[in-house]
Each structure stands twice: as structure tokens, then as C-alpha cells.
ROFILUM-585027 format. One record per residue (C-alpha): x, z, y; residue in three letters; residue number from 1. Coordinates in pm, 1 decimal, decimal comma. Layout:
xx;zz;yy;type;seq
X;Z;Y;ALA;NUM
...
//
This chain:
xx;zz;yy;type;seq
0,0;0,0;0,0;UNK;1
143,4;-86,0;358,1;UNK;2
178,0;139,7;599,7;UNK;3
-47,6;138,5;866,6;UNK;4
117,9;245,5;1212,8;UNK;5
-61,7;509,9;1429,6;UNK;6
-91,8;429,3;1777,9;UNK;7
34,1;729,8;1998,4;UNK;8
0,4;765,4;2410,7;UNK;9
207,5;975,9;2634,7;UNK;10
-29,1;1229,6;2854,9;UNK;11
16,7;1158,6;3161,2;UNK;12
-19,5;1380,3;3437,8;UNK;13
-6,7;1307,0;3805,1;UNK;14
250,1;1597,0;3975,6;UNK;15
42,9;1627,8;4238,3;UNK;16
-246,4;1634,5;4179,9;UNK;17
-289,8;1732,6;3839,6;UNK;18
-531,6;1465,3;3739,6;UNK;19
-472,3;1356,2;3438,9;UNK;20
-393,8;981,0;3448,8;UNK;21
-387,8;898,1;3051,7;UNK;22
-511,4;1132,2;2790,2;UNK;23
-230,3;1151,3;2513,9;UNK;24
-266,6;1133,4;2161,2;UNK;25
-344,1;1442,9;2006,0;UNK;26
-31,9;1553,3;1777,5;UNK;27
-208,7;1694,3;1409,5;UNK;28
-132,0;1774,9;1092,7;UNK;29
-335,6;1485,5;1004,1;UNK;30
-141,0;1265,5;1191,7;UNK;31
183,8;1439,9;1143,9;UNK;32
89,4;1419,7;741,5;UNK;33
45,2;1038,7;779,5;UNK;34
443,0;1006,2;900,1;UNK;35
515,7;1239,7;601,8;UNK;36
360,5;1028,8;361,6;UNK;37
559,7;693,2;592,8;UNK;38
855,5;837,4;534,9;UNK;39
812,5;945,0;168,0;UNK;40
696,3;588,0;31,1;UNK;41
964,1;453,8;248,0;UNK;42
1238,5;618,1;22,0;UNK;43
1090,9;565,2;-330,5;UNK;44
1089,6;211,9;-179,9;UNK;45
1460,8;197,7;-104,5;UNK;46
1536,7;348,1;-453,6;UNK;47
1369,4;98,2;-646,5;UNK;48
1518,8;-148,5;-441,5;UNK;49
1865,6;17,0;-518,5;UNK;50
1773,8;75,2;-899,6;UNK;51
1684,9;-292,2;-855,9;UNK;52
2008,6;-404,2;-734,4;UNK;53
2197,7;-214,1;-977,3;UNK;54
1986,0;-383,0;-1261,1;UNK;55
2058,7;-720,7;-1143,6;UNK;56
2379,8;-716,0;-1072,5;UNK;57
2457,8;-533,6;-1439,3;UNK;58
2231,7;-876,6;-1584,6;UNK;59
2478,0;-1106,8;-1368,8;UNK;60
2788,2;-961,2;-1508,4;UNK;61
2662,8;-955,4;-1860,5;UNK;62
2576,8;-1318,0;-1817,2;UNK;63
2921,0;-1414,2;-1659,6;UNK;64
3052,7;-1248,3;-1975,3;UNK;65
2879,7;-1434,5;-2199,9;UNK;66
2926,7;-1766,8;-2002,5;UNK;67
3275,9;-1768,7;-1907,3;UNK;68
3416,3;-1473,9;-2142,1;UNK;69
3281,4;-1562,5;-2491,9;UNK;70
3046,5;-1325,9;-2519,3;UNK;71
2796,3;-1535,6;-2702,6;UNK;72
2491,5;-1507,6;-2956,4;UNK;73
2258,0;-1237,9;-2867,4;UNK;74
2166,8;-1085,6;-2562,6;UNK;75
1923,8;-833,0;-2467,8;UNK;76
1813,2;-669,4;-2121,0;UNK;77
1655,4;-366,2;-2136,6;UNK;78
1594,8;-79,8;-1855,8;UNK;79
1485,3;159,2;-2063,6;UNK;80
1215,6;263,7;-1866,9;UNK;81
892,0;142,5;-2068,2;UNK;82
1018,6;31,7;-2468,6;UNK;83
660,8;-54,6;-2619,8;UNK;84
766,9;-389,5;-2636,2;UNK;85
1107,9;-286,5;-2836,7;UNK;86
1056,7;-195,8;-3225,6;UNK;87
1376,2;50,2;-3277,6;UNK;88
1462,8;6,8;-3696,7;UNK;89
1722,0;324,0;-3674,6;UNK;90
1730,2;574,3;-3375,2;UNK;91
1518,7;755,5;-3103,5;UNK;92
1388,2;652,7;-2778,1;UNK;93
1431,7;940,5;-2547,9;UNK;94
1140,8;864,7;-2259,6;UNK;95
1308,2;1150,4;-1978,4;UNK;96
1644,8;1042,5;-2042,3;UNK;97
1539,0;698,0;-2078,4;UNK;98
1820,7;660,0;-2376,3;UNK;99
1821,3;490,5;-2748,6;UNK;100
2019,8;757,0;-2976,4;UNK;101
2124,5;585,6;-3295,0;UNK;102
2383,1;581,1;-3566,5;UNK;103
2612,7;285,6;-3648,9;UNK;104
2690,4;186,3;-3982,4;UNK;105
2989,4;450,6;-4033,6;UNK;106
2782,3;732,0;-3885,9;UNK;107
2905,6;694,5;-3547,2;UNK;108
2668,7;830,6;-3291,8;UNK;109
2528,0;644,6;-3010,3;UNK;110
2306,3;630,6;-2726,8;UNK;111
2253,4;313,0;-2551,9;UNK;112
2145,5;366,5;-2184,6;UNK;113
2114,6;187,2;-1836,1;UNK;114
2054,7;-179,6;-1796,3;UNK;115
2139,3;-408,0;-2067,2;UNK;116
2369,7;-476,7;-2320,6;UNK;117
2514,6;-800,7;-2533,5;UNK;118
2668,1;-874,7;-2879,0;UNK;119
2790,3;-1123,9;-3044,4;UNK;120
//
């Protein structure tokens, strides 16, 4: 939802007379709320922007890998945010930590995280 800007007027006062030239905008915890809220969306904006970026530019260099480094044959992307769509044969899916915890063929532990990975 956009935000929708307030309008706000000074109160103006002439010195000598006192008259009051321009009723200002009352200052309330209505309208003080509605900056609140502004400036809250704002931010959760600009982190999933940044979150975003981060994702992206992980894809790119997984891509340039597999393009110029020889990374080839299968490739997944995965932000481990929502896995409904992912069918996990061996491991966990940790929602909080948004983490796969596995075990590789020798036992090894695991956890695959964060914003993508490849394999040949």
C-alpha cells in the first residue's frame, strides 16, 4: 500500500495583532501514528530491497561460475524462505532459520542456507 502524504500548515499568527492568519494543522497521535507507520513500511521496504540485491547478485555469480568457470549440469536457486515447492529426500527444513540440515553420503553434516547453490 502507498503511502499517502498528510498535508500539514504552519499557524500563523499576526505579531500584532494576534489574529490568527492561517489555522495550523493540528499535531495528533493520529497523525503522528500515520508518520510512524511511513517510516516503518519504509524500512521493511529497503530490506527487501537489500535482501533482494543480495539474492541477485549471489544468482549472477553462480551463473558466471557456471558459464565461464565450468560449473555445469545442475543448478538450483533457492531462498529458503517458502520450500513447498522443494521435496527434501534426506534432511530437515528449518522454517526460523530458513536452513536445509542434511547428511552427505559419509555422514558429513550439512546445512545448506542463503541464496542458491550449483553442482555439477
Amino acid at each position: 500500500m502507498a503511502y499517502e502524504k498528510q498535508e500539514w500548515l504552519d499557524h500563523i499568527v499576526d505579531p500584532e495583532t494576534g489574529e490568527i492568519i492561517q489555522q495550523g494543522s493540528p499535531v495528533t497521535a493520529n497523525r503522528m501514528g500515520h508518520i510512524e507507520d511511513g517510516v516503518f513500511r519504509a524500512h521493511e521496504i529497503a530490506d527487501q530491497a537489500k535482501n533482494l540485491s543480495a539474492a541477485l547478485s549471489i544468482q549472477v555469480a553462480i551463473m558466471a561460475g557456471a558459464l565461464f568457470g565450468g560449473v555445469g549440469g545442475n543448478m538450483i536457486f533457492e531462498d529458503m524462505t517458502d520450500m513447498s515447492s522443494m521435496q527434501i529426500d534426506r534432511g530437515v527444513y528449518d522454517p526460523d532459520g530458513q536452513r536445509v540440515y542434511a547428511k552427505a553420503p559419509d555422514g558429513t553434516e550439512v546445512a545448506l542456507m542463503g541464496y542458491g547453490a550449483a553442482y555439477e
